[in-house]
C-alpha positions, 0 to 999 in steps of 0.5 A: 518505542511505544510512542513511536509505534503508535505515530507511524501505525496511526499514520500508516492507517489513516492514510490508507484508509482514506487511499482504500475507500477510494478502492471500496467505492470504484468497485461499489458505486463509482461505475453508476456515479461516475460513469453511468453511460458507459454501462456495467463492464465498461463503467467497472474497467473505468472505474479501475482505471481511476483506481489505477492512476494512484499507483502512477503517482506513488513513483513521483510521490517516492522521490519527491517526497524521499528527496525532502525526507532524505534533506530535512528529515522524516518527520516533517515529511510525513506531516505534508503527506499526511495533510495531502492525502486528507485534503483530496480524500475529503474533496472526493466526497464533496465532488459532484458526480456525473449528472451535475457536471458532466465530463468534468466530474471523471477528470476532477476525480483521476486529479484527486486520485492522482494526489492521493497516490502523490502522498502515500506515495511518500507515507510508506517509505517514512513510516517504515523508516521511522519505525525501523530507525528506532527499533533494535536490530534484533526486533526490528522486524517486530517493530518496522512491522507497526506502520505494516497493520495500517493496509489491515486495518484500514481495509477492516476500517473501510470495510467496515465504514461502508457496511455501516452505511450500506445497511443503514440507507439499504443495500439497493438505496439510492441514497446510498449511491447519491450520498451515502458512499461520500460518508466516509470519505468526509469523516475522514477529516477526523482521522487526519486530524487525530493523525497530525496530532500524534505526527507532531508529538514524535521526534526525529529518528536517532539514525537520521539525527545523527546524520543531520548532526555530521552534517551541521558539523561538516565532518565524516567518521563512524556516518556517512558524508552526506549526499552531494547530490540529489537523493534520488541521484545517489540512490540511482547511481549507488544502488539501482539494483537494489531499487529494481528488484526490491520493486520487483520482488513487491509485485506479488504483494500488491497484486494479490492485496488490490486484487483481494480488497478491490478487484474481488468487492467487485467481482463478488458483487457481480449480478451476472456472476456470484451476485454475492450481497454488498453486506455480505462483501464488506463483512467478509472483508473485515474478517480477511482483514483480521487474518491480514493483520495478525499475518503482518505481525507473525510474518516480522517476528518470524523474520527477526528468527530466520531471515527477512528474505527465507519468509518473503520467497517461501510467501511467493512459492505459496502464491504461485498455486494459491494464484491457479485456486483462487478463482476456482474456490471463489466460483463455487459461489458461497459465502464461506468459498469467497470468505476463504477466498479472500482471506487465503489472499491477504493471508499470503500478502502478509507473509510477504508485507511484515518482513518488507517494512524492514527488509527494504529500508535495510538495503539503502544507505541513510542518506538516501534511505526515504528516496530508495526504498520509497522507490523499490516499494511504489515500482512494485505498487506500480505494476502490481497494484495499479496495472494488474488489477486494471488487467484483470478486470480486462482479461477476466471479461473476455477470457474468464476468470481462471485467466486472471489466476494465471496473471497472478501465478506469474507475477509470483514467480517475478517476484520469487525471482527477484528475492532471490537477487537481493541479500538477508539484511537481518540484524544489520546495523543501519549506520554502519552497514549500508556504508559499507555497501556504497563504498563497494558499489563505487 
C-alpha cells in the first residue's frame, strides 16, 4: 500500500502541477504575453477562456482514456497520460508569444491546453482507482485519498515555483514576462521524468486482475462478465444516473478550487482593485494549499467513520454561506482577509475532494469502472471549472463582485442536491457490490 501510495500521489501531483501552472500564468502573465491588444479585462477574460478549454477536453479525455483503462488495464493508461500532458506542458514554455507570431501564438496555446485537459482528463479516474482497488474497504477513504493531495500540493508547488522566480528577476521585470514565467513549465520535464519512473515499477490493481483473469479464462462466477460493449457504453446504459449526479455533486468543488488558485491570483492582483503584490499572492497561496492538504486527509479518515456522502453534503451546506462572505472578506482588502479568504475556499474543497476520490470509483462496476467515474468527475470539472470561473470574471466586470458569491452559492445547492440522489458506499466491497447493482439496473 506504501508503494502504491506513492505511485498514484506522485502522478496525481505532477500532473496537476503541470495542469496549475497553466491557471498561475493565465492570471499572471499570459493576458501581456498573450494577448497584449486587447487590453487588461479583455486580455483576463481571454486568458480564462484558454483556461477553460482543459475542462472540455477532460469529458473526452475520461472516455477515451477510461475506454483503454477499463480494456487494458490502469496502469498502462496512466503511463500515456502521464507522457501527454508532460509533453504539452513543456511545449507552452517553449511557445513563442504574441509579438513573435502573432495570432498564431493564442491558437497553438488553446492546442496545448486543449491536450493538457485531454490527459488529466484520464489521470484522475486511474489514480483514484489505483489507489482504491488496493485499499481495504474500511480505510479506503484513507488510502483513495493519496492521489487527493496532488491539486494541494501541485498548487503549493506552482505557487511556489513562481514565487521563486517572481523575486528572483522582480515582481514588475520584464524578464519575468519574456521568460521567466516559462521556467516552470520546462522544468516540469524533471517531474515527468521521476513520474513515469515510479508509474512503471506498480502493478496492476488486484481488483482489475482479477477481472482480466476471468476474462483470459472465459468464464463468470464470484466477477462480473466482462463488457461486451463499448465501456462507455456499459457505463451510459447501466448507470447513467450515477454519471450525472456524481457530476453534479463535483460542481462545488471545482468551482470553489479554480476560483480560489486562479480566478482569485488574478482578482487579487488586480491594479484597479486590491492591487495586492505577485509575491504576496503566491505566498498566500502555499499556505491555502497546506490548509487544502491537511483538509483532503481529514476529510477521508473522517469518511471512513460516518459516510462518504454525510461529509460531502455537510461540505456543500458550509459553502453556501461561505459563497455570500467570500467577496466581502477578500474586499476588506488586507493581506491576512485575502489569506482567509483563500485558504477558508480550499478548506471547504477539501471537505469535499477526500471522500470523492473513493466515493465515485464506488459506484460503477468494474468493468467500467475508469470510464464512470472518469465521467461523473470531468462532467463536474466541466461546469465547475472550466464555465464558472470564465462567469465570473464576466459577471464580476459588469456586476461586481458580490455577483460572483451568488454564483457559487448556487452551484452549492446543485451540488447538495445531487448528493442527496446518490447512495453511502462506505465499506462496499468493489467486486461483489457494483455487480449487484448492474443487475438491478437491468
Amino acid at each position: 500500500m506504501a508503494r502504491v501510495a506513492v505511485a498514484s500521489s506522485m502522478g496525481s501531483i505532477i500532473e496537476f502541477y503541470d495542469f496549475l501552472i497553466y491557471g498561475t500564468a493565465a492570471a499572471l502573465v499570459f493576458p501581456q504575453v498573450f494577448f497584449p491588444a486587447l487590453g487588461s479585462a479583455a486580455g483576463t477574460l481571454a486568458s480564462f477562456g484558454t483556461f477553460a478549454v482543459a475542462f472540455v477536453s477532460r469529458p473526452l479525455g475520461a472516455i477515451l482514456f477510461g475506454h483503454f483503462g477499463d480494456k487494458l488495464g490502469r496502469k498502462k493508461t496512466l503511463v500515456a497520460t502521464l507522457l501527454i500532458m508532460g509533453i504539452a506542458t513543456i511545449s507552452i514554455g517553449l511557445l513563442p508569444d504574441a509579438s513573435m507570431i502573432g495570432v498564431a501564438a493564442p491558437i497553438i496555446l488553446v492546442l496545448l491546453r486543449f491536450l493538457q485537459g485531454f490527459a488529466v482528463g484520464g489521470e484522475w479516474a486511474g489514480a483514484a482507482l489505483m489507489a482504491a482497488e488496493y485499499a481495504p474497504p474500511k480505510r479506503r477513504g484513507l488510502y483513495a485519498a493519496f492521489p487527493q493531495l496532488g491539486p494541494s500540493i501541485a498548487f503549493a508547488l506552482a505557487s511556489g515555483t513562481f514565487l521563486i522566480i517572481n523575486l528572483s528577476l522582480g515582481d514588475k521585470s520584464e524578464a519575468f514576462l519574456t521568460y521567466g514565467w516559462r521556467i516552470p513549465f520546462i522544468a516540469s520535464a524533471l517531474l515527468v521524468v521521476v513520474g513515469l519512473y515510479i508509474r512503471l515499477k506498480i502493478e496492476e490493481t488486484p481488483v482489475f486482475q482479477k477481472t482480466l483473469d476471468d476474462r483470459q479464462a472465459n468464464r463468470t462466477g464470484e466477477t462480473f462478465t466482462p463488457p461486451r460493449k463499448l465501456p462507455v457504453w456499459e457505463s451510459v446504459r447501466n448507470q447513467p444516473r450515477q454519471i450525472l449526479l456524481g457530476g453534479a455533486s463535483t460542481m462545488m468543488l471545482f468551482a470553489f478550487f479554480y476560483i480560489g488558485t486562479a480566478f482569485l491570483s488574478a482578482y487579487g492582483t488586480n491594479p484597479e482593485g486590491l492591487a495586492h503584490t505577485r509575491p504576496t499572492i503566491l505566498s498566500l497561496g502555499i499556505i491555502g494549499a497546506l490548509f487544502f492538504a491537511v483538509g483532503t486527509i481529514a476529510s477521508a479518515v473522517i469518511s471512513d467513520k460516518v459516510g462518504r456522502r454525510a461529509v460531502i453534503v455537510t461540505s456543500c451546506i458550509v459553502a453556501i454561506p461561505w459563497s455570500l462572505m467570500l467577496f466581502p472578506i477578500l474586499d476588506i482588502g488586507t493581506t491576512f482577509a485575502f489569506g482567509v479568504g483563500l485558504s477558508g475556499t480550499l478548506l471547504i474543497v477539501a471537505g469535499i475532494y477526500g471522500p470523492v476520490g473513493a466515493f465515485l470509483p464506488e459506484l460503477f462496476a468494474t468493468q467500467y469502472r475508469y470510464t464512470g467515474a472518469g465521467m461523473a468527475y470531468n462532467l463536474g470539472a466541466l461546469v465547475g471549472g472550466g464555465i464558472t470561473p470564465l462567469i465570473a470574471a464576466s459577471i464580476g466586470a459588469s456586476l461586481g463582485s458580490y455577483s460572483i458569491g451568488l454564483l457559487l452559492a448556487g452551484v452549492s445547492i446543485i451540488s447538495l442536491l445531487a448528493t442527496f440522489g446518490l447512495p453511502e458506499t462506505r465499506g462496499v466491497h468493489l467486486d461483489t457490490v457494483a455487480k449487484a447493482k448492474v443487475k438491478s439496473l437491468r
